[in-house]
C-alpha positions in Angstrom: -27.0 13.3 -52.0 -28.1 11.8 -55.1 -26.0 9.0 -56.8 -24.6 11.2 -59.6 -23.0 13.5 -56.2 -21.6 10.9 -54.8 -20.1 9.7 -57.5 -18.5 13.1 -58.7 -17.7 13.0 -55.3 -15.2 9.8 -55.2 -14.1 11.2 -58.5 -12.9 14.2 -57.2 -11.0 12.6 -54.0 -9.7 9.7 -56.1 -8.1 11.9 -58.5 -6.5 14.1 -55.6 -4.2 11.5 -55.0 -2.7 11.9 -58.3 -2.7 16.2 -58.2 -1.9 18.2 -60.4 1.2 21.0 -59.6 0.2 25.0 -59.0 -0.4 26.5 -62.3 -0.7 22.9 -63.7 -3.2 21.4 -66.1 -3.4 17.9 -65.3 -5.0 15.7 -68.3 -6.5 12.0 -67.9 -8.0 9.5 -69.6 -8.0 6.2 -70.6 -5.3 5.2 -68.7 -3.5 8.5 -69.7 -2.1 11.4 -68.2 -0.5 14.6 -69.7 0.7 17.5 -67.2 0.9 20.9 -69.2 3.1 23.6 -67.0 1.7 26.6 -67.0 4.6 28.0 -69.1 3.1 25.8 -71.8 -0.5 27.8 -71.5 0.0 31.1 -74.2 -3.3 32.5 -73.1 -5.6 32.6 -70.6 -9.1 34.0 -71.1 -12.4 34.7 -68.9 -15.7 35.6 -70.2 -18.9 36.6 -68.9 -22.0 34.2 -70.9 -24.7 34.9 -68.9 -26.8 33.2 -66.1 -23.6 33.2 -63.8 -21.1 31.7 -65.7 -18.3 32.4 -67.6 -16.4 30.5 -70.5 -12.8 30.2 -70.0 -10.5 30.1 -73.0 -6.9 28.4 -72.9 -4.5 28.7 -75.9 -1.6 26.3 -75.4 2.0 26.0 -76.9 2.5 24.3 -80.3 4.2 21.6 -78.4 1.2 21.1 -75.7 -0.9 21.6 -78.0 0.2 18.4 -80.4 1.0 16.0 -77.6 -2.9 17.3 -76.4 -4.3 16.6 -80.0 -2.3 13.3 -79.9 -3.7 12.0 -76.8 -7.6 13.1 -77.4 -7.2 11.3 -80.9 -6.8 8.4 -78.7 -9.2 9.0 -76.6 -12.1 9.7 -78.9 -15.6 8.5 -77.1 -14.0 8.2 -73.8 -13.5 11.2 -70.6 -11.0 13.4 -70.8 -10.7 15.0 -67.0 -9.1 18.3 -66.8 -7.7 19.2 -63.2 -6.1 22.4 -62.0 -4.8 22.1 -58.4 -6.4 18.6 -57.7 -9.7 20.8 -58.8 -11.8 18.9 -61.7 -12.7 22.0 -63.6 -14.0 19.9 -66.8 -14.7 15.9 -67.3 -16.3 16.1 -71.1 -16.2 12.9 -73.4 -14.2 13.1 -76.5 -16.2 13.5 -79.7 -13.2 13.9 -82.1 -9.5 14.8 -81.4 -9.3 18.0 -80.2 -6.2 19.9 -82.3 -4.8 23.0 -82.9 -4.1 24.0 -79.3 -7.7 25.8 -78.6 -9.7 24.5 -75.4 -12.8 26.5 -74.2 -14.6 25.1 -71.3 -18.0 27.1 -69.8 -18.4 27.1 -65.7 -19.6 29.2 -62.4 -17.5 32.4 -63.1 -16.0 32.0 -59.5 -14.5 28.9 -60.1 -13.3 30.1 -63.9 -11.7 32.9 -63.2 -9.6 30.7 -60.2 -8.8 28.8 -62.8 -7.4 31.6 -64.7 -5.4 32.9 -61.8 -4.2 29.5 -60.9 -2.6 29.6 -64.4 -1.1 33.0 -64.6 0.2 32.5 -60.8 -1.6 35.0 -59.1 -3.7 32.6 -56.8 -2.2 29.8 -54.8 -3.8 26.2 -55.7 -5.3 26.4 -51.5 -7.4 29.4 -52.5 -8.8 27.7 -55.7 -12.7 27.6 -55.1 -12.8 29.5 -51.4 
């Protein structure tokens, strides 16, 4: 296991402890966090790229979607961590505030379209991944 595993490794456990809900999107970051309900997610998206993965495409309510654009503005140059289910599904760095309620992430298709499901409620947080 190579230092880079290890430590996405203790990320993922540490941020366990502070889970996310079913059919939540948990935000963090600089000190931050911002739980969007799934109610608050419009649209949910997969699509096959290529080469195994799949881009997933979220759309979320003008409300999310301010208090979202609000808090990357903050964190500009810093980690945003997205969770679903206690799952880290995305850990990019903030290059400029991220508005107008659009996120597209790219993955493995498995764990994308999980995501998706998680989301819309038709797959329990425990099957996330398996």
């Amino acid at each position: 296991m190579t230092a880079r595993d290890t430590f996405a490794a203790l990320l993922a456990v540490s941020l366990l402890a502070s889970t996310s809900t079913a059919g939540e999107l948990l935000f963090e970051g600089g000190g931050e966090r911002l739980a969007v309900p799934a109610t608050s997610v419009t649209d949910v998206a997969v699509q096959d790229v290529g080469q195994g993965l799949s881009q997933l495409d979220l759309a979320l309510s003008e409300d999310a979607a301010e208090r979202f654009g609000d808090m990357t503005g903050r964190l500009v140059g810093e980690q945003l961590i997205m969770s679903v289910c206690g799952i880290v599904v995305a850990s990019p760095h903030v290059m400029e505030p991220i508005t107008g309620g659009r996120i597209a992430m790219t993955g493995g298709h498995e764990m994308m379209a999980d995501v998706a499901l998680a989301l819309t409620s038709a797959k329990e947080c425990a099957d996330i991944g398996s």
